[in-house]
Phi, psi and omega in degrees: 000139195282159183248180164236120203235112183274146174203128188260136174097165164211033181279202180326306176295306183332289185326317177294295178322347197260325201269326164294293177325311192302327162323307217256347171113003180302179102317089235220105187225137170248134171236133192244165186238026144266163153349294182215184214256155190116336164094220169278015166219049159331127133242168184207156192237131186219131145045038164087338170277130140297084230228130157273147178264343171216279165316128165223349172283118181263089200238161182053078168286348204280339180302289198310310171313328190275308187313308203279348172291333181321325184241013194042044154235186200237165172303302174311341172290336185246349180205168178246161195221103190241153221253130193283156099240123006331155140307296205177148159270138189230137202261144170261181167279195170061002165080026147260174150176179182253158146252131181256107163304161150285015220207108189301289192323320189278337183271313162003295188293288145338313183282316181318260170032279198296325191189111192301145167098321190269005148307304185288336168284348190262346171325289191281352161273339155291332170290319203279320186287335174301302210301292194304287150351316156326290179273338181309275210296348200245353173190333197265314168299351176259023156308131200293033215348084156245357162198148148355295237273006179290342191266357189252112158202190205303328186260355178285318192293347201270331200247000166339309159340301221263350166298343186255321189267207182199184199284324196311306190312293176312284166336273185296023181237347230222296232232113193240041181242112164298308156317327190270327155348290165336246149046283197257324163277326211278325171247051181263014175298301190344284196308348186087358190224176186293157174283351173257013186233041200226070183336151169322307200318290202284006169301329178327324171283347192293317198287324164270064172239266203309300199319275193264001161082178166229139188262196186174091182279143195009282201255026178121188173277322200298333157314000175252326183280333159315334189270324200251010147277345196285309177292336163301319188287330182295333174259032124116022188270172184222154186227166206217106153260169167069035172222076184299077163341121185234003176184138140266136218263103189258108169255151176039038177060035161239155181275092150260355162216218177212170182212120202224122215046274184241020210247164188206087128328120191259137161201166176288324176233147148266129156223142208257151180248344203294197185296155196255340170306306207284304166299337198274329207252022204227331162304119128355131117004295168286359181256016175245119213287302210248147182288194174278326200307324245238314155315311212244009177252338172299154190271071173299146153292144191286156180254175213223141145239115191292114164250160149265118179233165177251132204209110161281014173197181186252154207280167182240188191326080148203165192227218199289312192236121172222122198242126151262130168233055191271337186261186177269118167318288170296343180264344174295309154335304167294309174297004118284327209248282177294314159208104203290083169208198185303116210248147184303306197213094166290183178266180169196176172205132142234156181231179176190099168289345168297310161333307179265315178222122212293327164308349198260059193174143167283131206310146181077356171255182178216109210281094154255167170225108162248138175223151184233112181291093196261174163294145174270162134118030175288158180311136180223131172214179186281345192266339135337290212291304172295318180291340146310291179313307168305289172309263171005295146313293183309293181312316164321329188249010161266349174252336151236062153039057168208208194217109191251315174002283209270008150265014173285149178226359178208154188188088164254147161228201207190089157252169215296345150309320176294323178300318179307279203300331186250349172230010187035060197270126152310115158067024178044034164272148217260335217211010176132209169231129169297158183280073164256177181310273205300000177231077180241102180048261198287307186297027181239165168320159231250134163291353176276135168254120198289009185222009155218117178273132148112026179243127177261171154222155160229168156128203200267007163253023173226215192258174242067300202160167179269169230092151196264326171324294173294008164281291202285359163306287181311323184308313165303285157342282173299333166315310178281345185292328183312295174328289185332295195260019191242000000 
């Protein structure tokens, strides 16, 4: 019998999850307590700039291709996709740097270039990581993690090993080049955890980096989450901003509504996308699974500082996707992960969508997004904020040689205090809870709430994991358990 189904937040999992339900014949009303839909991957327009606010690697397109077959379309009925080359650049110290081709065989060739032999090795770290990609991304996520035994099957058991070691270890036992070391690590950063705290197991991203390339649709990123409310409103869902959840409404240990200011909406199921720490405090007390202690022992993904910046002219050698790795890689690592502060010389990622799509900039500007990966819940003010921005700049423009300062016309940034207020992120943290071994499937929070029935979670603190391809992982998952018990 069809329900009436409430869903708090609207990024990536909501959506999905709101688009499966609707599919099945629900009553599907989504609500976000920001402005406009999206979650963290919000966009907004400043002075003729275009800015995604947040996801911007369009990585696993074949994830995105399986959501709209679900519903029998294609990526191509709402947006279009063009594959970069480069993938992205990455600057080093000593004034180098790599272009990650569109093409396997040619970064092959590359690496050979660099370091005789590591051609042939990264050949067979890469066969390996398709294999693991084979069994992950094609069957073990999408499993609800409701027991162990979803991980144990005939190719996991094959691949045991690789649940004990970890990427660092593998890299660096294969790969004796440092720049290329990089490389080969930066992308399980996705996943939230150090590359030496990262099972083996999880290189299957290396295989979508070289493997399936990176993409970039028409108009940002902000074009997929358009695509999937235009499919929500076709399968009858309705979306509500500026409608900030101030309680779930619990009876007899059930979830029947919500309560949104003074207003108290009834529905059959709730299910929340918003932060999953943040909804348990929207509960009683006796209605909530997990305590702080239990919070607050977890292994979080770093959290960020954003600037948008506006450029009155166009920028030089840099191309779409640009990661510096000119400081220590490993001491950066530390200052999030192990003692946790303001890191000396960070790392960085910057992009400039404008390169690829001329619009999102005013003709003869250059639309950048810079982020600096922090530990969460650090002191964040705007005179922080600045002294980050200054470093960065200053290396930016000693490493690709120009002078940009004094062409900025435009500048917001965004940080963890801002993740708090505006996604109520635990600890203003940007991308989850990490994927570590012991934060796995059935060991991340439950999509089920085992202490109110008829309360759900999606998002990047429940399973899969964080990322927006395992945002619409998750958004399904919950969606069939919803189907199962209801």
């Amino acid at each position: 019998m069809p329900k009436t189904i409430q869903i708090i937040g609207s990024g990536f999992s909501s959506l999905a999850a709101a688009c499966y339900l609707a599919k099945e014949g629900n009553k599907v009303a989504v609500f976000e307590k920001n402005n406009s839909l999206g979650g963290r991957a919000r966009q907004f327009t400043e002075k003729g700039f275009t800015f995604d606010m947040g996801p911007s690697w369009y990585w696993m397109p074949d994830v995105f291709e399986r959501f709209f077959a679900d519903f029998d379309k294609k990526p191509s009925d709402y947006y279009g996709l063009e594959k970069l080359s480069p993938g992205y650049r990455v600057f080093f110290e000593n004034n180098e740097h790599f272009d990650v081709s569109d093409d396997l065989s040619t970064i092959i060739s590359d690496f050979e270039k660099i370091e005789k032999g590591s051609g042939k090795q990264l050949e067979k770290f890469i066969s390996n990581a398709k294999s693991n990609y084979e069994i992950a991304i094609k069957d073990l996520v999408y499993r609800p993690g409701e027991s162990i035994l979803e991980l144990i099957t005939p190719q996991t058991a094959l691949k045991l090993d690789q649940f004990f070691s970890n990427i660092k270890r593998d890299v660096r036992k294969k790969i004796k080049n440092k720049n290329l070391q990089q490389i080969l690590e930066f992308p399980v950063l996705f996943l939230g955890a150090k590359p030496s705290d990262t099972p083996s197991f999880y290189n299957f991203m290396n295989y979508a980096d070289f493997g399936l390339g990176t993409w970039q649709p028409k108009n940002g990123f902000f074009d997929v989450i358009q695509s999937m409310i235009k499919l929500g409103t076709e399968l009858g869902v309705t979306y509500h901003t500026n409608s900030n959840i101030k309680e779930i409404i619990v009876e007899n240990n059930k979830a029947v509504g919500i309560k949104i200011n003074n207003e108290i909406l009834k529905s059959d199921v709730v299910l929340s996308g918003a932060d999953y720490h943040h909804t348990e405090t929207l509960l009683p007390k006796e209605n909530r699974q997990y305590s702080e202690t239990y919070w607050d022992k977890k292994t979080f993904a770093p959290s960020s500082l954003l600037f948008y910046v506006g450029f009155d002219k166009k920028l030089k050698n840099v191309c779409h996707h640009n990661l510096f790795f000119d400081s220590d890689f490993d001491k950066h690592a530390v200052d999030i992960y192990d003692n946790p502060k303001w890191p000396e010389e960070p790392l960085f990622y910057a992009n400039f969508t404008s390169i690829t799509n001329k619009h999102t900039a005013p003709e003869g500007c250059e639309n950048g997004f810079f982020l600096v990966p922090i530990a969460p819940d650090l002191e964040d003010n705007e005179a922080l904020r600045e002294i980050y921005f200054e470093k960065i700049i200053s290396r930016f423009e000693a490493i690709t040689k120009q002078d940009i300062r004094k062409s900025i016309i435009f500048k917001k940034s965004f940080c963890v205090n801002d993740f708090k207020s505006e996604y109520n992120s635990y600890k203003g943290n940007a991308y989850g809870m990490a994927n570590t071994l012991l934060q796995t499937a059935v060991l991340r929070p439950n999509l089920k709430s085992k202490k109110v029935k008829n309360l759900y979670f999606t998002g990047q603190l429940t399973v899969p994991g964080p990322g927006v391809p395992p945002a619409l992982i998750s958004g399904k998952l919950v969606a069939q358990l919803i189907q199962k018990y209801q």
